[in-house]
N, C-alpha and C positions, 0 to 999 in steps of 0.2 A: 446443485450449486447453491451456496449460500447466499443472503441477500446482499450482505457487502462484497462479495465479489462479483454476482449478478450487476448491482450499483457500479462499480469498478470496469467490468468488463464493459457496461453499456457506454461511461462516460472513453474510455478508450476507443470504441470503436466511432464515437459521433467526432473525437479528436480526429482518427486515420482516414475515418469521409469526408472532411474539411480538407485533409491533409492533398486525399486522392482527388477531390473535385478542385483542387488550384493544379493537381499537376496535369488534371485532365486541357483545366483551360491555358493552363501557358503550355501545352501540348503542341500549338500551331508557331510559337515566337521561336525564330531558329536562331535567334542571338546567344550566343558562346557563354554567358555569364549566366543567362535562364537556363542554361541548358545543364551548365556545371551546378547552378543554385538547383534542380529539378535531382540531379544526380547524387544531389548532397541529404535533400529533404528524402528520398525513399530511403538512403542507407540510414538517417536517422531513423525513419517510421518504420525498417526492419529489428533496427539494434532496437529499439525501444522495448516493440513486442516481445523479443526474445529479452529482454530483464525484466521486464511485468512479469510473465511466468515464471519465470526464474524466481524474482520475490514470494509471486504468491506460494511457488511451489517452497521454499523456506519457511514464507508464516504458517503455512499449514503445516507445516513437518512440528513446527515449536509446537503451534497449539495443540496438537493431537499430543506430543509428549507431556504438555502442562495437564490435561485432559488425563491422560494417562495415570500421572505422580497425582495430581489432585483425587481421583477415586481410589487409588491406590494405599493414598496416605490420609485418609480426612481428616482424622485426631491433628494428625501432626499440621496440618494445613488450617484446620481453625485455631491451633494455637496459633503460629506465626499471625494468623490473620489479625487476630484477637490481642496480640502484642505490640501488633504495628498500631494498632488503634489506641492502646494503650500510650503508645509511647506519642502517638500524633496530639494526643486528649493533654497529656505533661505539657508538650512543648506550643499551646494552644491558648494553655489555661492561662486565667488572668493574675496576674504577681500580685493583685488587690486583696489585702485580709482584713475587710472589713471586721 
């Protein structure tokens, strides 16, 4: 697992044990609105998990393709690189001709 998803996954899971230790403690209030707000918070804290995965499972899919085309193509990959730099360096420069 990589560091930023390591990073990622740990701050998710400290969010869903915050999430689990409020639903633990209003676990005891039988009041009709804690109970629908309780019922509301896990279907959150399930949709959520399942579109983190979901995402990550996306950005890893691009990046292994960029990963791919970039060893794949390096000429071609340091041009473009090498022109965007070019063209940032143009649009950069100072309109000054001493």
């Amino acid at each position: 697992m990589s560091i930023p998803r390591k990073k990622a996954a740990k701050q998710a899971d400290t969010l869903a044990g915050r999430a689990q230790d409020l639903l633990e403690t209003t676990s005891g209030i039988a009041s009709e609105k804690v109970a629908d707000a309780r019922k509301r918070l896990e279907e959150a804290l399930e949709g959520a998990q399942e579109k983190a995965e979901e995402t990550w499972d996306a950005v890893s899919t691009r990046a292994e393709a960029a990963d791919k085309f970039i060893r794949g193509n390096p000429y071609a990959t340091l041009g473009v690189g090498i022109g965007i730099g070019v063209l940032i360096g143009f649009l950069l420069r100072s309109n000054d001709k001493d």
